[in-house]
C-alpha positions in Angstrom: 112.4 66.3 141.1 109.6 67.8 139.7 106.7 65.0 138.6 105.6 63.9 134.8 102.3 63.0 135.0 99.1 63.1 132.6 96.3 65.2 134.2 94.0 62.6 133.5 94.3 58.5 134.5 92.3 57.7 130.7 95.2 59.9 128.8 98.3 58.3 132.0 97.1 54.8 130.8 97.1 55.8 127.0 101.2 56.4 127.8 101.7 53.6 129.8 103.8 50.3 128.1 105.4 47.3 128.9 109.1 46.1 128.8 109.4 43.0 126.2 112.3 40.9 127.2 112.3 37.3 125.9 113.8 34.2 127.3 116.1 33.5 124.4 116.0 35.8 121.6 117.2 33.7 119.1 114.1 31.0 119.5 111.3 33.7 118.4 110.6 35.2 114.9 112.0 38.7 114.7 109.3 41.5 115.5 106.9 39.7 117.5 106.4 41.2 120.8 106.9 38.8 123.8 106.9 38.4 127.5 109.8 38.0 129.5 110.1 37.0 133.4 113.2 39.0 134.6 113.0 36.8 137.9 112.0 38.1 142.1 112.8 41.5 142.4 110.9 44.1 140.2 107.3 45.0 141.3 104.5 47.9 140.5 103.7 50.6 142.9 101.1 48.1 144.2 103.5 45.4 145.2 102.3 43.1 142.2 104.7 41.8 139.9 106.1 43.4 136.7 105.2 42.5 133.2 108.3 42.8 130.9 107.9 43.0 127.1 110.5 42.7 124.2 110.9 42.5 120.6 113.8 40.8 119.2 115.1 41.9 115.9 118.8 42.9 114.8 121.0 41.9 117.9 123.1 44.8 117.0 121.0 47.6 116.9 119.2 47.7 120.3 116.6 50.6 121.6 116.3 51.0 125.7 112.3 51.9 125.9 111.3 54.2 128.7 107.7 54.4 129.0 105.9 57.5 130.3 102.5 57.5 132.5 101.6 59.0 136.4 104.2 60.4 139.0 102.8 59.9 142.6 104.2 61.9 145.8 101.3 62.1 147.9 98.4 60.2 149.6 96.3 61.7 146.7 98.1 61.1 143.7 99.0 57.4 145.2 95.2 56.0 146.1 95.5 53.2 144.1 91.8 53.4 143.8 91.5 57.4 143.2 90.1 58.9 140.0 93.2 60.3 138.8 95.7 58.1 140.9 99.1 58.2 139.3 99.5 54.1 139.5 99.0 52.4 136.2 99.4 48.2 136.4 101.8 47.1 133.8 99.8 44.4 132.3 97.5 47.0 130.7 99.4 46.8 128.4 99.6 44.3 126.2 101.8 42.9 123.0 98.9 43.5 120.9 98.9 46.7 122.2 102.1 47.5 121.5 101.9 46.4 118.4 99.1 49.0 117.3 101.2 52.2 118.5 102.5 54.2 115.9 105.9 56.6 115.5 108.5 54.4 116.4 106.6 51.4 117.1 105.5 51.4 113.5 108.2 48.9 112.2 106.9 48.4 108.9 107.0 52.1 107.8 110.1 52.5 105.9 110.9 55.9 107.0 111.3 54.5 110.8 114.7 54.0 111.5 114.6 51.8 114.3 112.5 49.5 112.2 115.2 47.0 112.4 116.6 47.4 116.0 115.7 45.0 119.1 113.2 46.5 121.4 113.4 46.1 125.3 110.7 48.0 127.1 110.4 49.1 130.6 106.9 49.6 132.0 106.4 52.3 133.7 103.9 51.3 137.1 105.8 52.8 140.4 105.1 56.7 140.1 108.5 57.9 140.2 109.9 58.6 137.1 111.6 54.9 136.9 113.8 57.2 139.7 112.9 55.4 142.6 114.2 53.0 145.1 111.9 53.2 148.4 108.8 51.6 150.2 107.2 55.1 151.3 104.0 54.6 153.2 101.1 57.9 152.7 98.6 56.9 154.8 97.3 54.2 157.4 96.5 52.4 154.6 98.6 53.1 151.8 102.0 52.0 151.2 104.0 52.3 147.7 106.6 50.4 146.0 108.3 53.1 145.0 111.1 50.9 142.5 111.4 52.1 139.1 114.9 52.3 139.3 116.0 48.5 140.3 112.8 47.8 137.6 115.3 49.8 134.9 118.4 47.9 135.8 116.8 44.9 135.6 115.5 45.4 132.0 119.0 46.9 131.4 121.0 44.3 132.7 118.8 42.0 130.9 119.8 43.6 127.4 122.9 43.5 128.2 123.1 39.7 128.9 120.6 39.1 125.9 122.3 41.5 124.0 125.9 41.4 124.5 127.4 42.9 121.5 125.4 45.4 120.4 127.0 48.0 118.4 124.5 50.3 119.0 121.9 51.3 121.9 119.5 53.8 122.0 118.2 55.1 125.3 114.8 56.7 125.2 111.6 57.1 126.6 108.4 60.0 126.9 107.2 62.1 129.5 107.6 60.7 132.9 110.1 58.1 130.7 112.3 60.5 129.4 114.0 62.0 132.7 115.9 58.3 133.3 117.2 58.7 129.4 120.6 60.1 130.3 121.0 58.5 133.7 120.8 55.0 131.9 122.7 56.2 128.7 125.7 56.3 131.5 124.8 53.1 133.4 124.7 51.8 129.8 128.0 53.0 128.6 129.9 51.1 131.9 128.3 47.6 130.7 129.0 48.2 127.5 131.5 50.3 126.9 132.1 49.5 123.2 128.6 50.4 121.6 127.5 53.6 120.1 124.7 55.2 122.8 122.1 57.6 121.5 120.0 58.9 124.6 117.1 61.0 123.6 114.5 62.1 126.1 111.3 63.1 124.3 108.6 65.8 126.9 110.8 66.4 130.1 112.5 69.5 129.2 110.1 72.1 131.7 111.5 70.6 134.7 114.3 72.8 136.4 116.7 71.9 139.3 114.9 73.1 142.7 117.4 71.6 145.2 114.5 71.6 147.7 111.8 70.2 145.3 114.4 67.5 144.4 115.1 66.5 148.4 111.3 66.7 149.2 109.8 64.2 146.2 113.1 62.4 146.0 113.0 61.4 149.7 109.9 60.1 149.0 110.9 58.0 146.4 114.1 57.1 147.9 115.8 58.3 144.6 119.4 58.8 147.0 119.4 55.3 146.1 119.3 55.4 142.0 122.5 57.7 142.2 125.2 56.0 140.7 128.7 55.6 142.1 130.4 57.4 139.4 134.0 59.6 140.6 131.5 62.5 138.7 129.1 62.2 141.3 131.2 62.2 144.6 129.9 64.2 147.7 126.1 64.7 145.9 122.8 64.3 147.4 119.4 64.1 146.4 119.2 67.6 146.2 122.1 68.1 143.4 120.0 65.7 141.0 117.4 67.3 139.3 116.1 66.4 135.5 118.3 68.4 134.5 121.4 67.9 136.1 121.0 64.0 135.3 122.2 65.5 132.0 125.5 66.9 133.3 126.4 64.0 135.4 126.2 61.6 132.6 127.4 63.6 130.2 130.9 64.1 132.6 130.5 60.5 133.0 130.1 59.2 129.7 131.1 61.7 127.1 131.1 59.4 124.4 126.8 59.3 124.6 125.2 61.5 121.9 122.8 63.2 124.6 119.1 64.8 122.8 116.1 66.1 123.8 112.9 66.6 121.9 109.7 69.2 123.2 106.7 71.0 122.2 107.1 74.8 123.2 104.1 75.1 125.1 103.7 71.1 126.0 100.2 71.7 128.2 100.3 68.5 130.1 104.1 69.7 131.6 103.1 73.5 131.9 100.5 72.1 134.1 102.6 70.1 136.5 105.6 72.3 136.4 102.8 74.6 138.0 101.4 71.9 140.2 104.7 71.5 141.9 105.2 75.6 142.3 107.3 76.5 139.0 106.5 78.9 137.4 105.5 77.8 133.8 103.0 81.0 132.3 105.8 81.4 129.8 107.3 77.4 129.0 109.3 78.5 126.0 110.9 80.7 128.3 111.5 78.0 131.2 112.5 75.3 128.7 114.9 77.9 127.1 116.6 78.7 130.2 116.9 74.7 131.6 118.8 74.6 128.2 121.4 77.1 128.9 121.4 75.3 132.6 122.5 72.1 131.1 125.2 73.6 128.7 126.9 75.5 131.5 127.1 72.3 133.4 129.1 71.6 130.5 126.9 69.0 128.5 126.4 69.2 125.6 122.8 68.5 124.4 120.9 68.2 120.8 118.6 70.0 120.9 114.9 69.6 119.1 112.0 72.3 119.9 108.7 72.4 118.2 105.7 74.9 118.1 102.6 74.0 120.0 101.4 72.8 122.6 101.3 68.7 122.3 103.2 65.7 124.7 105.5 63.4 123.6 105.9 62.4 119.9 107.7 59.2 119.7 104.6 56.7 119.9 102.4 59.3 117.4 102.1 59.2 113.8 103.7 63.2 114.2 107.0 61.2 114.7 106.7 60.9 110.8 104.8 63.9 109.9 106.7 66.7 112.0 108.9 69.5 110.4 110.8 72.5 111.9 112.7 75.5 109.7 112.7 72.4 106.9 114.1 69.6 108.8 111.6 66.5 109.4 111.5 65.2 113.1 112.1 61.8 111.3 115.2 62.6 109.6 116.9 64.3 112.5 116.4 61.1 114.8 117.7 59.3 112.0 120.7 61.0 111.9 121.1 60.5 115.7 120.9 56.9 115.2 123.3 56.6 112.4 125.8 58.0 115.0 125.1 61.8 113.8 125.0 64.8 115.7 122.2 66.9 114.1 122.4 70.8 114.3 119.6 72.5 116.6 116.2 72.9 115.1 114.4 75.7 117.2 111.0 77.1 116.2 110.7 80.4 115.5 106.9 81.0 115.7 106.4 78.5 118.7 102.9 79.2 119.2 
């Protein structure tokens, strides 16, 4: 499963966030950001404990928070203390923090439309696209925590608890957050069977199914054990889950989800690890184009929103607001997906 990682540890931190989750949502003021102890159980790539953040608002209109950052599947990309390591500690980031991100973390612009929803959001500090569920050691001296996938269930099943009749969940995250996005959207449907689920994965569409790239770095993260026991899933292995493909399982699974997925044509930061891993990403358009088709002969079907150039990510950015493709704003089509919409296509035409 090909990595989503930042080429740089300054620009990794500057995706990293926290997971909010509070105590008792009812006791704070709505829109304040807040910590949460989920309990033993979730720790960092480190072995250190995991700082959860949430931000309580209306309890039936909840948004699943991915975040993005580092993906670590060597001795290099794990030194904890290397220049460009992939591990980021969760408590960089900070409420205050949080609360000076723009996009969808604006909540007083008007035009936002999850201004209103509940916030639960999963730090991202274990280097394995919140996919893993192994201790890998790399070196004499260098063991990982590779658990993003019990830290996910924990923030999950903490939503749901907190959260227990939501009408409506979004599932979404950026860069190395935005491969879990459907995977969850399915866990997500099982506990709560009743809500409307949006799952819109924002800067992971260069990342084809390799059955061998998907054994190699999923061994390594132990990812065998984040497959879910679903009658759609029978007889696979870690080599039949790839990002793609997380897409077809949980769309067989959970056909009820609204599935979506949001790039830049020429995204630098995943031509540049697409490549690292051996794909080859001289044309991404092309790449991205043909995962596409992929997905929808696995028989998913997929929303679809591409945009010219070359940044990452847009849902923290003020381009969340100021976006537009062939006359449709980036704002009002995720709107539209959380109203419980299914917004037509919007493809660039001149992508560069």
């Amino acid at each position: 499963m090909p990595p989503l990682v930042l080429p740089l540890r300054s620009v990794t931190i500057a995706l990293l966030g926290l997971l909010v989750l509070p105590v008792a949502a009812a006791a704070t003021e709505p829109g304040e950001w807040q910590p949460f102890d989920p309990g033993p159980g979730p720790v960092c790539a480190d072995g250190s404990a995991v700082d959860y953040l949430e931000r309580p608002a209306d309890p039936g209109k909840v948004v699943l928070y991915f975040e993005g950052g580092g993906a670590c599947f060597s001795a290099a990309t794990c030194d904890f203390d290397g220049p460009d390591t992939a591990y980021i500690p969760s408590s960089l980031a900070t409420p205050d923090w949080l609360a000076e991100r723009g996009g969808v973390f604006d909540f007083d612009d008007e035009r936002n439309p999850l201004a209103d929803h509940s916030f639960v959001y999963v730090p991202y500090c274990t280097g394995d696209v919140h996919l893993g569920d192994a201790t890998t050691t790399y070196g004499d001296d260098l063991t990982v925590e590779h658990r993003g996938y019990a830290n996910g269930l924990a923030a999950l099943d903490h939503l749901v608890a907190t959260y227990p009749d939501a009408a409506e969940l979004v599932v979404t995250g950026i860069s190395a957050g935005a491969v879990p996005t459907p995977l969850f959207a399915g866990l997500a449907a099982d506990r709560q069977p009743e809500a409307r689920i949006v799952a819109l994965a924002d800067g992971a569409g260069a990342y084809p199914d390799d059955p061998v790239l998907n054994a190699v770095i999923g061994n390594l993260w132990g990812s065998a054990g984040a497959l879910p026991d679903w009658p759609e899933t029978e007889g696979t292995t870690v080599r039949d889950w790839g990002v793609p493909s997380l897409f077809g399982y949980a769309a067989a699974h959970a056909p009820d989800v609204t599935f979506a997925r949001f790039d830049y044509a020429y995204d630098e930061a995943q031509a540049f690890y697409a490549e690292l891993v051996g794909v080859d990403a001289d044309d991404l358009l092309e790449l991205i184009e043909k995962i596409d088709a992929g997905i929808a002969a696995d028989g998913a079907s997929v929303t679809r929103y591409l945009a010219p150039g070359s940044d990452h990510t847009i849902l923290g950015s003020d381009a969340f607001y100021t976006l537009e493709v062939q006359g449709v704003p980036f704002v009002g089509w995720v709107g539209e997906l959380v109203e419980g919409g299914r917004p037509a296509d919007v493809r660039c035409s001149d992508c560069r």
